[in-house]
C-alpha positions as CSV (number, residue, x, y, z in Angstrom):
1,X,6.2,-33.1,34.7
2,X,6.5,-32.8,31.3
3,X,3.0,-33.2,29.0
4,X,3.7,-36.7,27.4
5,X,5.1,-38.2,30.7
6,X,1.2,-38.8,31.5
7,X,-0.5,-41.8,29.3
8,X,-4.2,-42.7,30.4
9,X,-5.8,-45.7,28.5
10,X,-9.4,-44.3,28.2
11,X,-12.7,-45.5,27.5
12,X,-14.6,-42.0,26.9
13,X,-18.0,-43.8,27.4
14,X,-16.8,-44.5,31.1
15,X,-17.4,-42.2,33.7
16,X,-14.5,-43.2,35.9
17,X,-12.3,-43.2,32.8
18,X,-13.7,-39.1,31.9
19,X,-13.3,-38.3,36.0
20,X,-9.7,-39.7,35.7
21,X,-9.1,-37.8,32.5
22,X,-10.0,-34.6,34.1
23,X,-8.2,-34.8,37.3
24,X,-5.3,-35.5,35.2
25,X,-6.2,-32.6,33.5
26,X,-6.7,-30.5,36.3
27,X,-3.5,-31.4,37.7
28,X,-2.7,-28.9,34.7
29,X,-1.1,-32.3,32.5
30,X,-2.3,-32.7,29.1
31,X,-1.9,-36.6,29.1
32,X,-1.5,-38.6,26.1
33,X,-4.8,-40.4,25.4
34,X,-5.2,-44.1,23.8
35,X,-8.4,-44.9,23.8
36,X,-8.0,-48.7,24.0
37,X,-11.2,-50.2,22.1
38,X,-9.5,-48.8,19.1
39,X,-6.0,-48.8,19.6
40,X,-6.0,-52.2,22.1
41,X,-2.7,-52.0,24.1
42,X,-0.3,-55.4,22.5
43,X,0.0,-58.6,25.0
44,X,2.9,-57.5,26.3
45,X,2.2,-54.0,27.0
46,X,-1.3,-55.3,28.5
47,X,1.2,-57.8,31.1
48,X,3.4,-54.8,31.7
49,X,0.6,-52.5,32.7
50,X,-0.8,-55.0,34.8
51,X,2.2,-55.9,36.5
52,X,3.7,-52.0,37.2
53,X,-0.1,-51.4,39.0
54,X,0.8,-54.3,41.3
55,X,-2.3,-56.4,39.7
56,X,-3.0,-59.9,38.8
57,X,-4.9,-60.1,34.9
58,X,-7.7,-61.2,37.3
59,X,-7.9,-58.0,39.3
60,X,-7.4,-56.0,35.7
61,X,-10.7,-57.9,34.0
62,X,-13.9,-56.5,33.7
63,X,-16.1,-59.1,35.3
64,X,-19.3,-56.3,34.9
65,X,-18.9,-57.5,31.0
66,X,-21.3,-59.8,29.5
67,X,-18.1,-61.6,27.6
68,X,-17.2,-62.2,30.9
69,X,-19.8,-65.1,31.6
70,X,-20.2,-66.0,27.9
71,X,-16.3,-66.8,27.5
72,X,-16.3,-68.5,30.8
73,X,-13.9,-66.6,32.7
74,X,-14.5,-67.9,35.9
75,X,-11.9,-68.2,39.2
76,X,-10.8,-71.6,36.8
77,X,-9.0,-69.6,34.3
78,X,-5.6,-68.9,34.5
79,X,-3.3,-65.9,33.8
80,X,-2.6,-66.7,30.4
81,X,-6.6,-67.5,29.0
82,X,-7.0,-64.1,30.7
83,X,-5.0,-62.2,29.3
84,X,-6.0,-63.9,25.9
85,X,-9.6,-63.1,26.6
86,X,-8.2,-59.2,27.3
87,X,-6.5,-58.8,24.1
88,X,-9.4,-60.6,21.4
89,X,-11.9,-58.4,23.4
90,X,-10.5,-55.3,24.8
91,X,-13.8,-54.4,26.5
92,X,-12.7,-56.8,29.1
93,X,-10.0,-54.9,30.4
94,X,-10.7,-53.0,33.3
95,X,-10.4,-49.2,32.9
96,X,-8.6,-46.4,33.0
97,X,-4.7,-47.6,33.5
98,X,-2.7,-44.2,34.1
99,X,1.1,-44.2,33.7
100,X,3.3,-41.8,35.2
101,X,6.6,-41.1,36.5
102,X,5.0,-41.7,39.5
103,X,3.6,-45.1,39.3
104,X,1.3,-47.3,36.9
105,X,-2.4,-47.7,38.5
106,X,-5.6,-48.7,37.9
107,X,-7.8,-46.1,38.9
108,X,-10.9,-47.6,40.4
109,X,-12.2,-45.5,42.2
110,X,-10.9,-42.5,40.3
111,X,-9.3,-40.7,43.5
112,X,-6.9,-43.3,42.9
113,X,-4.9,-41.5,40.1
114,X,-4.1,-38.7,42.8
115,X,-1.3,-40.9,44.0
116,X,0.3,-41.0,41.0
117,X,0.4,-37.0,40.0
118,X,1.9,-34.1,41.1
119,X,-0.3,-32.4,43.8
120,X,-2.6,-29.5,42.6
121,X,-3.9,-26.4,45.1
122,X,-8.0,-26.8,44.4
123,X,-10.5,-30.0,45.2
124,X,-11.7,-31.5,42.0
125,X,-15.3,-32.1,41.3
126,X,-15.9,-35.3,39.7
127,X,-19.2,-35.6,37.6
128,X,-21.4,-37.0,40.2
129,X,-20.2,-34.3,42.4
130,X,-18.1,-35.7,44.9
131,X,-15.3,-33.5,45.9
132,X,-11.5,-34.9,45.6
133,X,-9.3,-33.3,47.8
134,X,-5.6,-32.7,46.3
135,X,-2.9,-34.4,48.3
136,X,-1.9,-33.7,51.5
């Protein structure tokens, strides 16, 4: 797989978002990195994201955020105030989207990225210290 087939949108603050970064990385793929609170991905990217990981902008919004409650964002709000709310504050968008050849996912719980890589030989060992197992 060639190095810039691999595109994570990270938040280097996250721990998720580093674990994902380094399985990708151990998966021996030098992804290309955005780091989305800088660089925020445009509407439409943001709907295309959402919509190759199989998602709803619902399931892609970081309810943990305080923005969250203070903007309203309740089960009332529809797909488009969403993905509004997503783009004017990209800390609502939840994190890290990894695309591949392979697939788009959001990977929440990390292991999830797996899917979407070629399979590597030795278990990764994420931060906390929880072993991932490379595909079977």
């Amino acid at each position: 797989m060639p190095e810039t087939s691999v595109t994570i949108y990270h938040n280097p603050a996250c721990g998720t978002s580093r674990n994902v970064l380094a399985l990708i990385r151990h998966a021996g793929i030098e992804p290309t990195i955005v780091e989305y609170l800088k660089n925020p991905p445009s509407r439409p990217l943001l709907r295309r994201l959402i919509e190759d990981a199989g998602l709803t902008p619902r399931a892609a919004l970081r309810e943990k955020e305080t923005l969250y409650a203070e903007l309203g964002l309740d089960g009332s709000s529809t797909a488009d105030v969403l993905l509004d709310a997503m783009i004017a504050h990209p800390t609502l968008i939840n994190r890290p989207f990894v695309v591949t050849p392979l697939g788009t996912r959001l990977c929440r719980p990390s292991e999830r990225v797996v899917d979407i890589l070629p399979s590597f030989s030795e278990p990764f060992i994420k931060e906390d210290g929880e072993v991932v197992a490379p595909r079977e």
